[in-house]
C-alpha positions in Angstrom: -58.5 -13.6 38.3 -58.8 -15.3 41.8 -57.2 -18.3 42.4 -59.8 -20.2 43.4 -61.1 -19.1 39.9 -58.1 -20.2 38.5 -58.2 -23.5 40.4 -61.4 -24.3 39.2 -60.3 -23.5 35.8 -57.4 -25.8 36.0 -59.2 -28.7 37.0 -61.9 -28.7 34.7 -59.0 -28.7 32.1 -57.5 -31.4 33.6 -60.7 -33.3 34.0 -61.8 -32.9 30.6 -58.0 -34.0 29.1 -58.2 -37.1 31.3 -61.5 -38.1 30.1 -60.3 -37.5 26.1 -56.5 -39.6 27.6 -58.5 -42.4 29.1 -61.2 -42.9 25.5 -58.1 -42.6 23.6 -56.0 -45.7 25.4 -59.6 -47.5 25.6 -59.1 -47.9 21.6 -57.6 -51.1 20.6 -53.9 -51.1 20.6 -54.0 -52.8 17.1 -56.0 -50.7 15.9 -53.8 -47.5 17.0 -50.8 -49.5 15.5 -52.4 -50.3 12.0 -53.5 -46.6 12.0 -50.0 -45.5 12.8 -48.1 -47.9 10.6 -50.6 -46.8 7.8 -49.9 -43.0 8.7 -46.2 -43.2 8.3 -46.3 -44.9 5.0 -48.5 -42.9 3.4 -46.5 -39.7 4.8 -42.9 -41.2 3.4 -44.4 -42.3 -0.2 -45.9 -38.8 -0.5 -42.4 -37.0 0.9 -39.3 -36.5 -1.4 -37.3 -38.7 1.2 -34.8 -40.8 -0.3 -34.6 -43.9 1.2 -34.5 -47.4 0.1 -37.2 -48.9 -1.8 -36.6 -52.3 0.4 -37.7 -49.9 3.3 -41.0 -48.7 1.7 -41.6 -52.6 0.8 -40.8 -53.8 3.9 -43.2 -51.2 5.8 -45.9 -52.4 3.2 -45.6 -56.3 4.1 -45.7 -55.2 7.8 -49.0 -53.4 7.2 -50.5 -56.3 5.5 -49.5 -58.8 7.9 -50.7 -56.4 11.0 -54.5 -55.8 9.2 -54.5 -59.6 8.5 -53.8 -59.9 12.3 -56.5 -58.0 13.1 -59.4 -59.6 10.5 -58.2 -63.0 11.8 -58.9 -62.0 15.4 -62.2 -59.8 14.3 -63.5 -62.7 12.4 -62.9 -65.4 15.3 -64.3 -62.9 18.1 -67.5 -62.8 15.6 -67.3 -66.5 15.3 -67.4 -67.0 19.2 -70.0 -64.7 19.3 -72.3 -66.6 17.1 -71.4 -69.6 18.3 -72.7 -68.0 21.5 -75.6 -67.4 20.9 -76.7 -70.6 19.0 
């Protein structure tokens, strides 16, 4: 193979990666975080980790605060929004 071929090759990689890099930051943070927080407590309940049962009820409370977070500042953006276009 060339390596002008190769080139090519390398950039369209790199191209298409960027594009998938750049749709993936454009999700809301929260939304990542909620998704992640979620993701890591469901992982540890279904392991055979010890750990402290504090822990598991602390990550709980965290979850629920961070997805009330997020239907506070949902419900007020849909708020503003109507209010817009009264």
């Amino acid at each position: 193979m060339g390596h002008g071929v190769l080139s090519h090759l390398l950039t369209d990689l790199l191209r298409v990666l960027s594009h998938r890099r750049s749709r993936f930051l454009r999700r809301s943070r929260r939304e990542l975080f909620e998704r992640a927080t979620s993701g890591f407590l469901s992982r540890l309940r279904a392991s055979s980790l010890n750990y402290p049962e504090e822990f598991g009820d602390a990550l709980d409370a965290h979850l629920d605060r961070v997805r009330a977070r997020a239907f506070l500042v949902t419900h007020r953006a849909m708020e503003m929004l109507g209010a817009a276009v009264k």
